[in-house]
C-alpha positions in Angstrom: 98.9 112.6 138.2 100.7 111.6 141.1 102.4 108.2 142.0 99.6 105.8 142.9 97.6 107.4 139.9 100.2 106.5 137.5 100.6 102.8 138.7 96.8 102.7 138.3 97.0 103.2 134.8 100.1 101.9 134.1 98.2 98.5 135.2 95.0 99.5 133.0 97.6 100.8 129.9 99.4 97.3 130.1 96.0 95.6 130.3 94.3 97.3 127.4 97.4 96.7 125.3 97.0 92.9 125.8 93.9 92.8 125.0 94.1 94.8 121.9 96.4 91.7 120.6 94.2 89.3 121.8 91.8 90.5 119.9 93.8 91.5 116.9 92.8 89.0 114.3 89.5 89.9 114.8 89.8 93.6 113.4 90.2 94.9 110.0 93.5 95.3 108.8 92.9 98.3 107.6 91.1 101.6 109.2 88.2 102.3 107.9 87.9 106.3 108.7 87.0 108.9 106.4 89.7 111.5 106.1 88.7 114.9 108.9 87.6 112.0 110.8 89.3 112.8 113.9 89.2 117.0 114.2 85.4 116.7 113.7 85.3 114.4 116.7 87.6 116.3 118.8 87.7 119.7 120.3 88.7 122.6 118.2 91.4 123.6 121.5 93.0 122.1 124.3 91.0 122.2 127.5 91.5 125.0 130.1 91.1 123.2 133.2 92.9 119.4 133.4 90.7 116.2 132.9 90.3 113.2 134.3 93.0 110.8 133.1 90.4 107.5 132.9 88.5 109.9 130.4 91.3 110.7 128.3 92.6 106.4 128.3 88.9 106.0 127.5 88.8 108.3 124.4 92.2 106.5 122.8 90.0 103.3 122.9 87.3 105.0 121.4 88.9 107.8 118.9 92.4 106.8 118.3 91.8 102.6 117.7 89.5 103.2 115.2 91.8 105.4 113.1 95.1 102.8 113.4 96.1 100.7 110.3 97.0 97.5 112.7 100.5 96.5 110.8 100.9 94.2 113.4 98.2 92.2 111.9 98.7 88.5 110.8 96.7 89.7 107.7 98.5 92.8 107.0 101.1 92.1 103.8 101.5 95.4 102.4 104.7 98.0 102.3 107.4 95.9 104.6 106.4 94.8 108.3 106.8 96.7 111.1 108.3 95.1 114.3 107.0 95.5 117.5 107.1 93.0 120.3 106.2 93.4 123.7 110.4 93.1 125.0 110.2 95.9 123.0 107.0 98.4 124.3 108.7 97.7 127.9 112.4 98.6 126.6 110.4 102.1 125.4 108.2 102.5 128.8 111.4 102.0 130.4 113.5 104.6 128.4 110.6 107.4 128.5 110.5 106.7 132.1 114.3 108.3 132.6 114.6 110.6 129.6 117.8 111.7 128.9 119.2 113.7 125.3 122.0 111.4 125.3 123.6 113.8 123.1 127.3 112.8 124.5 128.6 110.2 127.1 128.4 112.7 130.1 124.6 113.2 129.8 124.2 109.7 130.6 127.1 107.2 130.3 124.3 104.5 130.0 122.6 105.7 127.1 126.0 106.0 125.1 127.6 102.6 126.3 124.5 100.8 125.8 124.3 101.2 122.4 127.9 101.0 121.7 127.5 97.4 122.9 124.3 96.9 121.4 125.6 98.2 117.9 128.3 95.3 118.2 126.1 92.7 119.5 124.0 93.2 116.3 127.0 93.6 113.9 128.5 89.8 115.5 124.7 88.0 114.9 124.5 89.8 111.3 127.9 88.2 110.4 129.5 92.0 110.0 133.5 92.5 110.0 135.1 93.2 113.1 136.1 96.5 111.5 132.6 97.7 111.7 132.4 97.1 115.4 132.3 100.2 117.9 134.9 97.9 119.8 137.9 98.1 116.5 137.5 102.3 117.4 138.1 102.3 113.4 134.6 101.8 112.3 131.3 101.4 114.3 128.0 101.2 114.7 125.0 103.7 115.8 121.3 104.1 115.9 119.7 106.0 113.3 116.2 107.1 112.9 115.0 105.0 109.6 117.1 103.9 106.6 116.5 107.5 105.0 118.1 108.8 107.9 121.4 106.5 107.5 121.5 107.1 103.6 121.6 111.2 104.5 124.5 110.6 106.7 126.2 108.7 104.9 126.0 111.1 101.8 127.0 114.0 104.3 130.6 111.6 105.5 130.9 111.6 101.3 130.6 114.6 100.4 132.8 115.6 103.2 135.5 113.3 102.7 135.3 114.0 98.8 135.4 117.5 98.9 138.7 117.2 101.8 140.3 114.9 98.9 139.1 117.2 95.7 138.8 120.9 97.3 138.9 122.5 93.9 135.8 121.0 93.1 132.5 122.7 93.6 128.8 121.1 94.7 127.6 121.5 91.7 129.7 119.1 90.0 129.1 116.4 92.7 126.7 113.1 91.5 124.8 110.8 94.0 123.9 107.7 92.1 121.0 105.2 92.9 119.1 103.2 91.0 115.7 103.2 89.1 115.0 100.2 92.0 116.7 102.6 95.1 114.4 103.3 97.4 112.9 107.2 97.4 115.8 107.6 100.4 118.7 108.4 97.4 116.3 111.1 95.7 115.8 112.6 99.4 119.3 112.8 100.2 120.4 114.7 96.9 116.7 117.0 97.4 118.0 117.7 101.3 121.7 118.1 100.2 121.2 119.9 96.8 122.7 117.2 94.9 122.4 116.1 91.4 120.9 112.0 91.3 121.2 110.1 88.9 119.1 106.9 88.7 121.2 103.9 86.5 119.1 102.1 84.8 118.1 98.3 86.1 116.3 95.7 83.9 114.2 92.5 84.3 117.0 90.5 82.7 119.1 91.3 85.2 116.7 90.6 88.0 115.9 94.2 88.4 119.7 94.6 90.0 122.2 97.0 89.0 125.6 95.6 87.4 128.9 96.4 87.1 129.0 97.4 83.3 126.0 100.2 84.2 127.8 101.4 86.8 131.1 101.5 84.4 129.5 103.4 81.3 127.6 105.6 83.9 131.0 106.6 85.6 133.0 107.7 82.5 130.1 109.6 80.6 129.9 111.7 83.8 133.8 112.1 84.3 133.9 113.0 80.6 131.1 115.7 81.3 133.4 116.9 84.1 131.1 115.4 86.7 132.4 113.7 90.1 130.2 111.1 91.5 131.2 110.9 95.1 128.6 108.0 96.0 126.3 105.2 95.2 123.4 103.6 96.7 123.6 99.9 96.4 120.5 98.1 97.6 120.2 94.5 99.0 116.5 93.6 98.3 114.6 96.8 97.0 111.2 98.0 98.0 109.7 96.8 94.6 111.2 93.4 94.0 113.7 91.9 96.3 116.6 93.0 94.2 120.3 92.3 94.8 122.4 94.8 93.4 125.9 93.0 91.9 128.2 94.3 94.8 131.3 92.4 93.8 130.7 93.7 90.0 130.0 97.4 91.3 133.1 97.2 93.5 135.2 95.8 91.0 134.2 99.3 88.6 134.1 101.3 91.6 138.1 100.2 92.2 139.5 102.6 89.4 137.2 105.4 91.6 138.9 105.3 94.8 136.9 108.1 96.2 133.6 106.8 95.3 131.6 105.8 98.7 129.4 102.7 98.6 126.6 102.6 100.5 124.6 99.3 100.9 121.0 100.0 101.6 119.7 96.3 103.1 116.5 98.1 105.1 114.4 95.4 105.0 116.5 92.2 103.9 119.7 92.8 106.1 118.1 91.1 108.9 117.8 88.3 107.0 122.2 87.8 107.9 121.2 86.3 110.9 120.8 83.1 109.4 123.9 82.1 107.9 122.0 80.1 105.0 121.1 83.4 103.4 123.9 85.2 104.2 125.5 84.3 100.4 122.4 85.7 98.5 122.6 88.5 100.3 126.1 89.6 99.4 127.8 89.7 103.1 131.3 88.8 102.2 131.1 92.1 99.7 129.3 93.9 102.3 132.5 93.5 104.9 135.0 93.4 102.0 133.7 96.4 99.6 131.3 98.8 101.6 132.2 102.1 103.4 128.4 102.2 105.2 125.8 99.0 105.7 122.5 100.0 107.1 119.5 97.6 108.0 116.0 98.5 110.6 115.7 96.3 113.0 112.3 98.1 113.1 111.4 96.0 110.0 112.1 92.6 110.0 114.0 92.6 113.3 111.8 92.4 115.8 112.4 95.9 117.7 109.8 98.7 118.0 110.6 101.6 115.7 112.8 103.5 115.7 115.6 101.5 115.5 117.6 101.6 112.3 121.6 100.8 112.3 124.5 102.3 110.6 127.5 100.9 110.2 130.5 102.8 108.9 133.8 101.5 108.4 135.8 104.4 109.3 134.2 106.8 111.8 136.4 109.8 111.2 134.9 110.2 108.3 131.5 110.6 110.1 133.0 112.7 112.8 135.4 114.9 110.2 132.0 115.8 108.4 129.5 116.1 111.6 131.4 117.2 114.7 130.6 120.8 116.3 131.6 120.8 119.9 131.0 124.6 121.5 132.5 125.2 124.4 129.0 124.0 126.9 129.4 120.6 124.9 132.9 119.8 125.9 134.0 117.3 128.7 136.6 115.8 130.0 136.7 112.2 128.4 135.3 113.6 125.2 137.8 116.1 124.8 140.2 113.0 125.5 138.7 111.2 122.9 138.5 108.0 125.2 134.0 107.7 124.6 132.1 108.2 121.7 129.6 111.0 121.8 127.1 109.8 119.4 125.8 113.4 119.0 128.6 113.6 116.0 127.2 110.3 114.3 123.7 111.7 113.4 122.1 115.2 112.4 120.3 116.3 115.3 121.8 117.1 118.6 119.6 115.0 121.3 118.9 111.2 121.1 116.3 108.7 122.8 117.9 105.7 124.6 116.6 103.6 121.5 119.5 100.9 122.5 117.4 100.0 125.4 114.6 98.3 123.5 117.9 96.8 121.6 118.9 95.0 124.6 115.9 93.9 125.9 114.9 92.3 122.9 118.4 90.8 122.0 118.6 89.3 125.8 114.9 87.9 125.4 115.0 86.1 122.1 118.4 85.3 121.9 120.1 84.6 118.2 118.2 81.2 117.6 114.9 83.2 118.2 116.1 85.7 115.7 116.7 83.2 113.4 113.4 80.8 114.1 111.4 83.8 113.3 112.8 84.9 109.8 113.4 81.3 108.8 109.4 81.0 109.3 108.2 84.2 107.4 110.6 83.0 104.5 108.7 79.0 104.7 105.5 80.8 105.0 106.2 82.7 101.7 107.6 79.5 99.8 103.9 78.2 100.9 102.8 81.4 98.9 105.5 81.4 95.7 104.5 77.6 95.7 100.3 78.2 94.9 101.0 81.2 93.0 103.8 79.2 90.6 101.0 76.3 90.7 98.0 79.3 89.5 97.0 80.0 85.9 95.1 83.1 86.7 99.2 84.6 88.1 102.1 84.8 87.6 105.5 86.6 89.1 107.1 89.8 87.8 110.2 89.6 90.2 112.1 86.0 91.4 110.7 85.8 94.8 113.0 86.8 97.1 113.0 85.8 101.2 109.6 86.8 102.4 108.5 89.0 99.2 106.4 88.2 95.6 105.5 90.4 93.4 103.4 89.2 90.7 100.4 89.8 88.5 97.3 88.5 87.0 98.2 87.2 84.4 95.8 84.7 82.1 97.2 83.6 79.2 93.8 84.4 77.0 94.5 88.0 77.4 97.1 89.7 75.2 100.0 91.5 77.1 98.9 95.2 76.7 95.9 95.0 78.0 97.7 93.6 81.3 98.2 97.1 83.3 94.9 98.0 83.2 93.9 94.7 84.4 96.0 94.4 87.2 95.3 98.2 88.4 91.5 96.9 88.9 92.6 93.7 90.0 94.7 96.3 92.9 91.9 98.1 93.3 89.6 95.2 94.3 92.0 94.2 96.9 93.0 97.4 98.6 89.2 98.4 98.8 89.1 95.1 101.2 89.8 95.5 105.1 90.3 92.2 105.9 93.9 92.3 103.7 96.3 94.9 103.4 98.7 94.5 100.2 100.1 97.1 98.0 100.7 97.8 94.4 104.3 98.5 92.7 105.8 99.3 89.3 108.5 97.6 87.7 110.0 99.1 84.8 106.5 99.9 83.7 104.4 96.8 84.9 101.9 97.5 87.1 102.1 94.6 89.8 101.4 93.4 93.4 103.5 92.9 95.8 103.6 90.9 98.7 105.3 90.9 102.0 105.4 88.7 105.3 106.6 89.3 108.4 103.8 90.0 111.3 105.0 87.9 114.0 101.3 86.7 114.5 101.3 85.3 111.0 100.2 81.5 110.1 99.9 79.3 108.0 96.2 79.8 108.1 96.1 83.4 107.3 98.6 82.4 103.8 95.6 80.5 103.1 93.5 82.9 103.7 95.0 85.1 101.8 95.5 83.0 98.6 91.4 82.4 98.9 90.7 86.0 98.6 93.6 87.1 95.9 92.4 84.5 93.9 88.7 85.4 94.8 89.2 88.9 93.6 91.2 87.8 90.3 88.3 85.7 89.1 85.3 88.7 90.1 88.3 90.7 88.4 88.4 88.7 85.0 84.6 88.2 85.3 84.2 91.8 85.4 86.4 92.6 82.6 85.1 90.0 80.2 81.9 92.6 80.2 81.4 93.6 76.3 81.5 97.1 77.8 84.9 96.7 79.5 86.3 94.9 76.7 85.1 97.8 74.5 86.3 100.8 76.5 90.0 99.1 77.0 89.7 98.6 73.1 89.2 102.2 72.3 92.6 102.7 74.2 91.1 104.4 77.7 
């Protein structure tokens, strides 16, 4: 493909993509492929001789489309949302179009001072402490792959600086601590790392968050065992139900365990800090006052294209102590003088993509009051939603609502409490075999419920609506079905 060829289809690319969100609303949320779908429509090997490139643009419309799950879809609610704007696809055509590893400042100064900037421009709108700024040179900020990523890392800067403190102890003794709410990223990090977990229990009482007296008993029945836990996980709204883990309790235990690394998971709800009404709810004086590491995606709720998870650390040595290998063909001049970051030592891998790119065009383009106008109006659009559901006697809510996520349940009071799960699971199953919806399913502490998130930027008011019509359409065929003598009869015989 030579010059004039790409522009051509640079032009057709840029139109197709518009049109695709044109016409977004008018496609099912979900795919509706079977699974082997694609390899039976594709050739078993990659052609010998090169093809035409309008063929190949063709066969995405006319293979690839039909597979997506559109999670840019005003109707799509499940998992968490999935940013992408179009500030955003240009910061990527841009940044593929001058790829560089980025792997220290040398390779291309850009790359690195871009996101040095970037990472501070984002800690200032979130409301973070100037010592987590890339500017302080204590602490700083960098651009991580996803949450998991950012919880890995931090556990590696842990175990490092634990082991530096406590060298007589050995791996085996070392103790990552989540909770039963933590996202699946604490159970990865020990898995990768060989660590023991240990998951502290969380109850509904509590609002599904972990307190300080768990953390306490937890704490000294390991140190009794001769057990060193190095790190916890604390979680500002979990996947299943928005849950705020008590940071000024768990800081106030963690105190009398000055070696124990906090790590505040906000993935999904740390965005929310851009609007300084939520920022009390969401714990951000305990953030800058207690935390060693703060991560949130921007990729979620934030309006930029994945991948763009951030990392904050308050000291970076102790990323750089635990991370930095520098052979002799990675050394220069101001690295070796210690006068730029090379980001290289702030992640796992070697190479990076100029992610901050997509940062700054999406930062410059919306501005902090469009930040702000846009989670402000997922969260009113859920109130719509907590408001009809609170108003239903066929639901009711298994978690406090929390920004722009529900979780609740059918729920009619004529049916007795056990029989609940199973009702819910076909009440789930009714919904997810729809393609004009996409929701998903969740357990808390052993209730099966559903669970409800907005945040597709083409969302309205409308498609709430909509979407109350047919989860309330799908409860009542639900409790139709199951009032069958021969449903009522199998769940009686304890199937």
């Amino acid at each position: 493909m030579d010059v004039e060829q790409f522009r051509r289809a640079g032009y057709q690319a840029i139109d197709r993509i518009c049109d695709y969100y044109i016409s977004l609303r008018d496609k099912p949320v979900s795919s509706q492929v079977e699974p082997g779908y694609l390899r039976k429509a594709l050739p078993a090997s990659a052609p010998v001789e090169g093809e035409d490139f309008q063929l190949i643009a063709d066969d995405y419309q006319k293979y690839i489309i039909p597979g997506l799950t559109h999670w840019q879809h005003p109707s799509f609610f499940a998992y968490f949302p999935t940013a992408c704007t179009f500030e955003g696809i240009l910061g990527e055509l841009y940044a593929s179009s001058a790829p560089t590893p980025g792997f220290n400042w040398s390779a291309s100064p850009a790359c690195t001072e871009l996101e040095a900037v970037v990472m501070d421009w984002t800690a200032q709108i979130l409301g973070l402490d100037k010592v987590f700024h890339n500017i302080s040179e204590v602490g700083g900020g960098v651009i991580q792959t996803s949450a998991s990523d950012s919880a890995l890392i931090a556990t590696v800067a842990a175990r490092s600086r634990y082991i530096r403190e406590h060298p007589q102890v050995t791996m085996e003794k070392l103790v990552l601590y989540t909770t039963t709410q933590t996202h699946s990223l604490g159970k990865k990090a020990g898995l990768v790392l060989g660590l023991k977990v240990r998951a502290l229990e969380v109850t509904a009482e509590d609002d599904f968050a972990l307190r300080g007296e768990t953390l306490e008993v937890a704490l000294k029945e390991d140190v009794d065992a001769g057990l060193h836990p190095f790190i916890i996980v604390a979680t500002i709204g979990t996947t299943s139900s928005g849950a705020v883990d008590r940071l000024d309790e768990i800081a106030n235990v963690a105190k009398n365990y000055p070696f124990l690394w906090l790590h505040v998971d906000a993935a999904w709800a740390g965005v929310a800090l851009v609007c300084p009404e939520y920022r009390e709810a969401c714990q951000l004086s305990a953030v800058n006052t207690y935390a060693d590491s703060f991560c949130t995606n921007f990729h979620k709720w934030g309006l930029i294209n994945f991948d763009a998870s951030c990392l904050w650390v308050r000291h970076r040595r102790h990323l750089t102590d635990a991370l930095d290998i520098t052979p002799e063909f990675l050394r220069s001049k101001h690295g070796d003088a210690g006068t730029v970051i090379d980001y290289r030592n702030w992640h796992l891998g070697l190479g990076r993509r100029f992610r901050s790119l997509k940062f700054w065009f999406v930062l410059r383009s919306r501005g902090v009051a469009g930040f702000q106008k846009y989670i402000t109006d997922c969260i009113k659009l859920n109130d719509k939603f907590v408001e009809r559901i609170r108003e239903s006697e066929q639901f009711c809510f298994v978690a406090k609502p929390f920004l722009a996520l529900t979780v609740f349940r059918l729920a009619p009071k004529s049916l007795p409490h056990l029989e609940l799960n199973a009702l819910n699971r076909a009440f789930y199953a009714q919904l997810a075999a729809r393609s004009d919806i996409a929701i998903t399913q969740t357990d808390l502490n052993g209730v099966f419920c559903v669970r409800m998130a907005i945040g597709a930027e083409q969302t309205m008011e409308s498609d709430i609506d909509r979407a109350l019509d047919v989860i309330g359409e799908e409860g009542r065929a639900t409790l139709k079905e199951w009032e069958r003598p021969s449903v009522t009869s199998y769940v009686d015989k304890g199937s």
